[in-house]
N, C-alpha and C positions, 0 to 999 in steps of 0.2 A: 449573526456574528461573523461568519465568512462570504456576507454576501459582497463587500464589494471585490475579492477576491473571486466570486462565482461568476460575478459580471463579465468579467476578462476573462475566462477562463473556459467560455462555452466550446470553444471545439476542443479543451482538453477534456473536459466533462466526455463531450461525444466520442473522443479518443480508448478514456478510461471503458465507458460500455463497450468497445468493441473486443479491450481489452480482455474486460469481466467476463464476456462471453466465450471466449479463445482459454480462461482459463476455469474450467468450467468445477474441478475440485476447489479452487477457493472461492468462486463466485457462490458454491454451493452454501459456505461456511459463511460469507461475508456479506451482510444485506446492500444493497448499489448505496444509499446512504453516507454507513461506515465507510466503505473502501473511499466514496467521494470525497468523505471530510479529511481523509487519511490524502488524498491526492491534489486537496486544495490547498491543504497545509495551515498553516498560523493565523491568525485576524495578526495583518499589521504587515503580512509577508505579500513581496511583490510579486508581479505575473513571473519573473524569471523564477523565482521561491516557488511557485506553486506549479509549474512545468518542473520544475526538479525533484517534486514530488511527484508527480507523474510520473517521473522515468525512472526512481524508486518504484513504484508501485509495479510496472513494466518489468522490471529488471525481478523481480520479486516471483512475477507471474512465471516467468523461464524458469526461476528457480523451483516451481513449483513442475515444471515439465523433465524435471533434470538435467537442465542446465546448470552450470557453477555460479554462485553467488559470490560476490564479493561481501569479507565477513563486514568492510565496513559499511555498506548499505545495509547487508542485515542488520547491526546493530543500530543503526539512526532507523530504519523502521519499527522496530521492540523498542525503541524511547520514546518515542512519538505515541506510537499506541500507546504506552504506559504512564505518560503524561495524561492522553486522554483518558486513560481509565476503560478503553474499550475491549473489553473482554472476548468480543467477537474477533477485532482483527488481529487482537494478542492470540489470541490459540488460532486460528489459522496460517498465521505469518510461523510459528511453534510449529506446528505439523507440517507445513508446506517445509520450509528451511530444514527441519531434523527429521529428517524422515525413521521411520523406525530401527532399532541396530544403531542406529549412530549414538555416538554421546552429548549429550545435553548441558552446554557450557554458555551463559549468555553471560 
């Protein structure tokens, strides 16, 4: 389904692992799979579409280091997940971004 996106995409692919690795609390939660379909993006969506999700996915990983998130990258990654129905990088993307003590508003 995402293959001709995957085609174009191979040093983001390699980018995303080096990623996964660097972030290693949600690599733990997120199989390399998921986080890749999450960083390919759409069937239909171009290389620019699918490097945009990579820097979402990126921008995500910070936030998981406590860095500040921008809420609207948060929210376009919890739709996307929730579009696919992925329950892996739904509760990771959920625990990464609200960390505990915070309030839980999506």
């Amino acid at each position: 389904m995402h293959h001709a996106i995957y085609t174009r995409s191979k040093n983001s692919e390699e980018h995303l692992r080096r990623l996964l690795q660097e972030g290693e609390s949600i690599n733990n939660r997120i199989s390399d799979l998921s986080a890749l379909s999450l960083a390919i993006g759409e069937p239909g969506e171009d290389n620019a579409g699918a490097l945009r999700s990579l820097r979402m996915v990126q921008i995500l990983l910070d936030g998981s280091k406590g860095k500040p998130v921008d809420p609207s990258v948060r929210n376009e990654a919890l739709q996307r997940a929730w579009m696919k129905k992925d329950v892996a990088i739904l509760e990771a993307l959920y625990n990464s971004l609200f960390p505990q003590g915070q309030p839980r508003e999506i």
